[in-house]
C-alpha positions, -999 to 999 in steps of 0.1 A, spaced: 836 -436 536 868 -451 538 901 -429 537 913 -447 508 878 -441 490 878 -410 500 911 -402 489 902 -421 458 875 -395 448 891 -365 457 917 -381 431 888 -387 404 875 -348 412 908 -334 405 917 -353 374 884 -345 363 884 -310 367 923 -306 350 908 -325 318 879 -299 319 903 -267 321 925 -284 296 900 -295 270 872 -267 276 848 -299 261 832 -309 293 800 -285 300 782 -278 330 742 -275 326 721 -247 336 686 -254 329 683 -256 291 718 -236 286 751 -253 284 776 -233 297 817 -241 296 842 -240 327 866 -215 312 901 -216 318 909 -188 337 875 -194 364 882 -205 393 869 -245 404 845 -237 431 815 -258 433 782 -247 444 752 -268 452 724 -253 446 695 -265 473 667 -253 452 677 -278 421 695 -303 440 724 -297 413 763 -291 415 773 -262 396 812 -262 393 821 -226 401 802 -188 412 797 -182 380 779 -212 368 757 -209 396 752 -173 386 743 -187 352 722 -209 369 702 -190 390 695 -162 360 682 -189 337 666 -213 355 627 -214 364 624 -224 393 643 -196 411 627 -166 419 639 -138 391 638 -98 389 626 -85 361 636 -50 369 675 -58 373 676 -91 354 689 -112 384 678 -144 396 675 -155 436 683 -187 453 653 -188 470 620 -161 482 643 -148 516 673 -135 492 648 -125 467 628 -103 493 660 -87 510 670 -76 476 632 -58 472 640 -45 506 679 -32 499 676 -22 465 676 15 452 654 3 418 627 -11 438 600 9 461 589 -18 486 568 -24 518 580 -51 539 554 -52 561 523 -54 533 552 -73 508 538 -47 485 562 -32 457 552 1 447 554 26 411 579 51 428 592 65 461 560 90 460 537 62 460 552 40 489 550 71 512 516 80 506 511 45 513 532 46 546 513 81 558 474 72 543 471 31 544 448 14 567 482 -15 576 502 18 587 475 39 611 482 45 642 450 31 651 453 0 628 441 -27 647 445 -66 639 417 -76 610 415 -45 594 413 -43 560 418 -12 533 389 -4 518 404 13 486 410 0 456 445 -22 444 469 8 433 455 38 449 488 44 459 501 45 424 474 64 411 473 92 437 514 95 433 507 100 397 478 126 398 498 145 426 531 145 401 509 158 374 498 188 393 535 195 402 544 195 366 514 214 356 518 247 339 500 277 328 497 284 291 520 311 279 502 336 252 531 342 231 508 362 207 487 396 222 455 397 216 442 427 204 413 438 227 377 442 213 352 466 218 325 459 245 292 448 224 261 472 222 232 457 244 217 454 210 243 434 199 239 414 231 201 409 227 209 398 191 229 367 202 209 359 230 180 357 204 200 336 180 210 316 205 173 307 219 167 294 184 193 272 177 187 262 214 151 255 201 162 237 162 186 210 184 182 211 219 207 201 240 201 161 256 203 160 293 235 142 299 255 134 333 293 137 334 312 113 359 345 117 379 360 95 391 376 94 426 413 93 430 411 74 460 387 46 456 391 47 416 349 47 413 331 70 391 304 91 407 284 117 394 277 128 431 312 141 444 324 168 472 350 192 467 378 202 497 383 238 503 417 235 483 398 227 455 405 186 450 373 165 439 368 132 455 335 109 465 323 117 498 329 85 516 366 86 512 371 122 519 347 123 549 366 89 560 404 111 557 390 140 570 381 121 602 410 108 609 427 142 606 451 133 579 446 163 551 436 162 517 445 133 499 461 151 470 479 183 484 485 171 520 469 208 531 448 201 568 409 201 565 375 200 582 344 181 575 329 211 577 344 229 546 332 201 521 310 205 498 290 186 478 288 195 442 262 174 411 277 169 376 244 163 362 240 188 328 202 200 327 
């Protein structure tokens, strides 16, 4: 461009931008909002690459970026990205978000992320290109959330006594058994099978083994921990395949 052009629409720009602070009329668009150059903000255009689009100062292009679709935008802090690079570093910096870079997996809380880091298949130390986890979408999360619940789990406080009764008479005893036999007989009890579900894989089984600590899950996830020596999924404590057992929640 010529210097005199040039010089011509650095000119146009600057009496452009003292009729804008001066009437406040001329708007700047950002996406569907129209948003005013205020007096007091500083003129300081930003192009955004995204949009192709001149925004005339920071703030405009924070506008901008906040209301426009085709940014990337977090829903947690309410703040749009120029682009999926800026959008991932904030994931990665922020204190509000619990994220794996390496899986570009964002996680429930800080609980769920390190069980992640210590019990996923991506983080093992004998991961090996091609393998895949074999657990369900949000194991993490749900395994953070069971563990929490056991933290916060506490024993019921009798706040009345209970006065102690008298041991029954093995007539007495016979007498109930007997009662008991014949409503047994009047409406018998339907065989019925009670499932639990695994708070690895998230399947329900009727056919589950319990650790030595006491945690129920379905044998082919605990056997598969237990091999690769890294504890109970639930309370972290060491175990052997040895110590499970296998117990059948089928009612007879």
């Amino acid at each position: 461009m010529p210097p005199r052009d040039l010089f011509s629409s650095i000119t146009n720009m600057n009496t452009n931008h003292s009729q804008l602070r001066s009437t406040n009329d001329n708007t700047c668009e950002a996406l569907a909002s129209t948003i005013t150059l205020r007096p007091e903000e500083e003129f300081n255009p930003q192009y955004c690459t995204q949009c192709d689009q001149t925004l005339w100062s920071i703030e405009h292009m924070r506008n901008h970026l906040d209301l426009s679709g085709r940014h990337p935008y977090c829903h947690t802090c309410r703040r749009g990205f120029l682009n999926n690079n800026s959008f991932k570093t904030h994931l990665i910096l922020s204190d509000y978000h619990h994220y794996c870079d390496d899986c570009d997996k964002e996680f429930q809380s800080s609980s769920a992320r390190k069980i992640h880091y210590e019990q996923s298949a991506r983080h093992h130390r004998e991961y090996e290109e091609g393998d895949r986890e074999r657990r369900a979408d949000g194991w993490e999360d749900e395994l953070a959330r069971q563990q929490q619940e056991e933290e916060n789990r506490e024993d019921p406080v009798a706040l009345e006594k209970v006065e102690e009764q008298a041991p029954m008479s093995r007539v007495e005893v016979g007498i109930a058994i007997l009662n008991l036999k014949k409503r047994l007989q009047r409406h018998p009890i339907p065989k019925a099978t009670v499932k639990q579900t695994c708070p690895v894989c998230l399947c329900p089984s009727s056919k589950m083994t319990v650790t030595k600590c006491g945690h129920v899950f379905c044998s082919s996830c605990i056997r598969q921990t237990f091999e690769k020596s890294q504890g109970c999924p639930s309370c972290r404590k060491p175990g052997h395949l040895d110590q499970l057992r296998k117990i059948d929640l089928h009612i007879h």
